[in-house]
N, C-alpha and C positions, 0 to 999 in steps of 0.2 A: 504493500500500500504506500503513497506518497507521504514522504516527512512533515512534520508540523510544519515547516519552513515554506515545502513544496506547497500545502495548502493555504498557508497565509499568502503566500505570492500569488497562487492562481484568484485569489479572493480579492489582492489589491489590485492585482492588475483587472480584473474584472470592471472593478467599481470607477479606478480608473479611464477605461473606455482603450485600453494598449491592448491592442488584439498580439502586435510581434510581441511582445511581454509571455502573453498568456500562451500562444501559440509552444515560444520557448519551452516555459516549464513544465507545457504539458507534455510534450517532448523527451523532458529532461525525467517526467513521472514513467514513460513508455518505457525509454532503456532501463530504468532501474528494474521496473517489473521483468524485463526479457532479463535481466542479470540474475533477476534471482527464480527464473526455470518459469514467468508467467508468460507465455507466449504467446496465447491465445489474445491474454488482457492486453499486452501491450498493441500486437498488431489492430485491435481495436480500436485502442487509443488513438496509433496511429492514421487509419483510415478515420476519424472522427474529423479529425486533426486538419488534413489533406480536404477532406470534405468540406466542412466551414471556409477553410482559407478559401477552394475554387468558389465558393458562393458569394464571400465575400467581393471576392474580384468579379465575379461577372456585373454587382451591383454600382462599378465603377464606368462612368462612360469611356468609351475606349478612344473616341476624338477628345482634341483638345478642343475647345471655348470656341465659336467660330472668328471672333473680332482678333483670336491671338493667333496670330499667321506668321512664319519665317521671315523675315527683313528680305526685304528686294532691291537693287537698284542700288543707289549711293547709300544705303543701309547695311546691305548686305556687308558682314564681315566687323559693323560696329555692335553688332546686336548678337549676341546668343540666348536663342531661344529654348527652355525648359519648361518641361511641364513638373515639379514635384509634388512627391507624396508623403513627405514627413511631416508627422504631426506632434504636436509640443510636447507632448507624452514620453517621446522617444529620447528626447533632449535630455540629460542631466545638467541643469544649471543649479545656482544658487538661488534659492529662494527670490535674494533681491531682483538679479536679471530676470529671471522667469516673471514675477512680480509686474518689473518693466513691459516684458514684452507682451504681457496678458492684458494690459493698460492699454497700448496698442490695439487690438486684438479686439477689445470692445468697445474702445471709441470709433473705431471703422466700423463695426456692425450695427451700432446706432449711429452714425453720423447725421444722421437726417433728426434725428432727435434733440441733437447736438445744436443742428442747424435750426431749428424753431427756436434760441436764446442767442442766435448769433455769434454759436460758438464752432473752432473747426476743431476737427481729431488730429492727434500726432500723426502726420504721413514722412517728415522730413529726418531721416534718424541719420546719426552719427556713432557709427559700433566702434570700439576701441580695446585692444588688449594685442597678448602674442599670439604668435600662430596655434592654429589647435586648440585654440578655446572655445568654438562654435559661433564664431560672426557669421561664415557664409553657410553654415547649417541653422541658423538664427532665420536668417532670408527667407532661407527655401522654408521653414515651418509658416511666415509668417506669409509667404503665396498661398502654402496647402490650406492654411486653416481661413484666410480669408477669398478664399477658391480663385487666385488670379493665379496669372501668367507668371513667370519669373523670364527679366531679360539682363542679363548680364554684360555691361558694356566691356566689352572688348579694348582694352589701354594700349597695348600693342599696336592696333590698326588705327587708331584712334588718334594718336602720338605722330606728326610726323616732324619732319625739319624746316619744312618750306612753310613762311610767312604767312601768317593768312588761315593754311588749312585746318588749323586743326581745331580752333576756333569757329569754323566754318563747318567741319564736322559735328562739332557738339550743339552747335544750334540746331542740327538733323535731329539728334537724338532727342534735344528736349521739345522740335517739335511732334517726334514721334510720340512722349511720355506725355504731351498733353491730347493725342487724338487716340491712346490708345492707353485707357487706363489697365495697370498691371503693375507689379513690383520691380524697380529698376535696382539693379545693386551695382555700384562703383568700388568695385576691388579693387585692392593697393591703392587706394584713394593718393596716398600723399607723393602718389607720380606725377599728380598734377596739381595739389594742393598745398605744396609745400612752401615755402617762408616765402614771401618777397622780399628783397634784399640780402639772399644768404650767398654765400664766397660764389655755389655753383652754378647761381642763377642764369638765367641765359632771358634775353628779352622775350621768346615765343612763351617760355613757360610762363610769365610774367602776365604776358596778353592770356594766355590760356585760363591762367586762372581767376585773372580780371573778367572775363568771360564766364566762367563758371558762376563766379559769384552775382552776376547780372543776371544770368539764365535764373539761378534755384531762388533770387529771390521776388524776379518777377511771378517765378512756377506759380499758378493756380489751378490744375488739372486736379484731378480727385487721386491721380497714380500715388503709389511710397515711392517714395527714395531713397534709397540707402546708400549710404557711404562707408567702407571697411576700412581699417591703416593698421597693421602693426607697429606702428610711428606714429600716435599722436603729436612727441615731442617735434616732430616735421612742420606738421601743418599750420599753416598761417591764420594768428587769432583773427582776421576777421571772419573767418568760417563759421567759429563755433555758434554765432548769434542767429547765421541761416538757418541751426536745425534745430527742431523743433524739440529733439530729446537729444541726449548724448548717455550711452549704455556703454560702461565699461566692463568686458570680460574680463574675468579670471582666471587661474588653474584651479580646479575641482581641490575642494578641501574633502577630508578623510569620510567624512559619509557620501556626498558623491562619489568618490574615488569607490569605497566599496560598491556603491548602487549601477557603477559602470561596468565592474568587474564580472558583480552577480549576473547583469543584461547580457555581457558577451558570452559566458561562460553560464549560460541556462542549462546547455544538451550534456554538460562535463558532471561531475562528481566533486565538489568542492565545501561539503560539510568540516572534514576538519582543519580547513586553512587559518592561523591564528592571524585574524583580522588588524586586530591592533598592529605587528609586527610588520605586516603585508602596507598597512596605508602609510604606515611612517615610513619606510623606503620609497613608495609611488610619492608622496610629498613633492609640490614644484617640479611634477610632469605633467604636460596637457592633457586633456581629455584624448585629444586622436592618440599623442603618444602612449596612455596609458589601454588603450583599446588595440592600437599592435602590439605592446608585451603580450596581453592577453591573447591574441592570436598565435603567437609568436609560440607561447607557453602550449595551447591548443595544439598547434600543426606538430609542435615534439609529441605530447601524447598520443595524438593518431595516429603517427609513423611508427611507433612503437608499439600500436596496437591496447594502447590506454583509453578506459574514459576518465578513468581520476588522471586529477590532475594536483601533483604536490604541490605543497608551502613552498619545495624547494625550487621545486620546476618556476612557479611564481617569483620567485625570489630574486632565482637567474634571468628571467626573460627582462624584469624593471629594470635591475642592474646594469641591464646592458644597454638599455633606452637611456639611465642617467649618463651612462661612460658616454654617450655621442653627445651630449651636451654642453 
């Protein structure tokens, strides 16, 4: 039968509304039963399991939105277009950002409610922290859950040398973000956001960003826009007054850190890992980093032919995500 642990998760995740959650440790209740000679139970489980998921999916439309179409023409190649399906469930943050971005989340969904006292919802965000904290998986929840498009501008194509263009491109885009509301994310924001007057400055960036800050603050379209940097310390103060929130990530402290562990490691065997020991070596590693140790730890036990997975096994895969730091 499934551990106290097994049943309390399948219960939060339940109540929660995390189907990958509950999917997992229902998973994680099958193999156990096949380990200990239940065969029958578990193949059941598992056809349950398979069964829900394909129901679930057929209740998803299989086009996207008609209004969010591929970029054409002088668009093309500044715009990438996605459709995501992560929803804030799946996210480990900190109370506070989650908090934040729930705020978010339901001043969009009443806006019209908003807008009968002549008030607008936060659409203009400014994400900040290191890599692997969840900005650009931040985005994508906040498309899933508020069912837009995610367009991600493209800096690379976007960026050129010659006078003029690139400034000229981004007037594209934000007239795109105003005929085609969706969520726009500007990653590595401070490639073009960065200081006026710093040693590297070059005059295009200068017009580029003079630019930008004309574009987001005339923007009146209903779209989000978001801006990411691992460099806040880059970007030029008059930015910050453009957006409407500024959300600083962090690294996952010790009970996230376990609650990312448990999510990766649902289908494993990880009852007796000494939790305390395990979170204070993951300590000031990111969320993505601490979800490849966990893999990492994973793909050795399978090779091996394990479904547990040791403290030590654990131990080794963190340690070796600290030593590349």
């Amino acid at each position: 039968m499934a551990t106290a642990e097994q049943l309390k998760a399948l219960l939060k995740s339940h109540t929660d509304r995390d189907d990958q959650r509950f999917y997992s440790v229902a998973l994680q209740v099958a193999a156990r039963e096949a380990r200990q000679g239940h065969n029958k139970l578990a193949s059941e489980i598992k056809e349950l399991v398979e069964r829900s998921q394909k129901s679930c999916a057929s209740r998803v439309p299989a086009k996207p939105t008609p209004f969010a179409q591929q970029p054409k023409g002088d668009l093309s190649g500044l715009l990438e277009l996605t459709h995501p399906s992560i929803r804030i469930n799946e996210l480990v943050l900190s109370d506070e950002i989650r908090g934040r971005l729930d705020q978010v989340i339901v001043e969009q969904r009443q806006k019209e409610k908003l807008a009968q006292f002549d008030l607008n919802p936060r659409r203009k965000l400014l994400f900040t922290g290191s890599p692997g904290t969840g900005k650009t998986m931040s985005a994508a929840v906040l498309a899933t859950e508020l069912k837009l498009p995610l367009y991600t501008i493209v800096l690379d194509n976007l960026i050129t040398r010659f006078m003029g263009e690139t400034a000229a491109k981004l007037r594209l885009v934000f007239d795109h973000i105003k005929q085609t509301r969706a969520v726009y994310l500007f990653d590595e924001f401070d490639a073009i956001g960065s200081q006026r007057g710093a040693q590297n400055d070059v005059g295009e960036i200068r017009r580029v960003l003079n630019s930008f800050l004309l574009f987001v603050e005339q923007d009146a379209s209903e779209s989000i826009i978001l801006a990411a940097t691992n460099h806040p310390e880059l970007l030029d103060r008059a930015l910050y007054r453009r957006f409407d929130d500024i959300i600083r990530f962090v690294n996952p402290g010790r009970v996230q850190i376990r609650t990312i562990m448990e999510n990766r490691l649902a289908a494993f065997e990880i009852q007796n890992v000494d939790w305390p020991a395990i979170t204070t070596v993951a300590e000031g590693l990111s969320a993505a980093d601490i979800t490849r140790a966990c893999e990492d730890a994973a793909k050795e036990a399978v090779l091996h032919h394990e479904t547990h997975i040791s403290p030590e096994l654990l131990l080794k895969a963190l340690e070796r995500r600290k030593a590349t730091k």
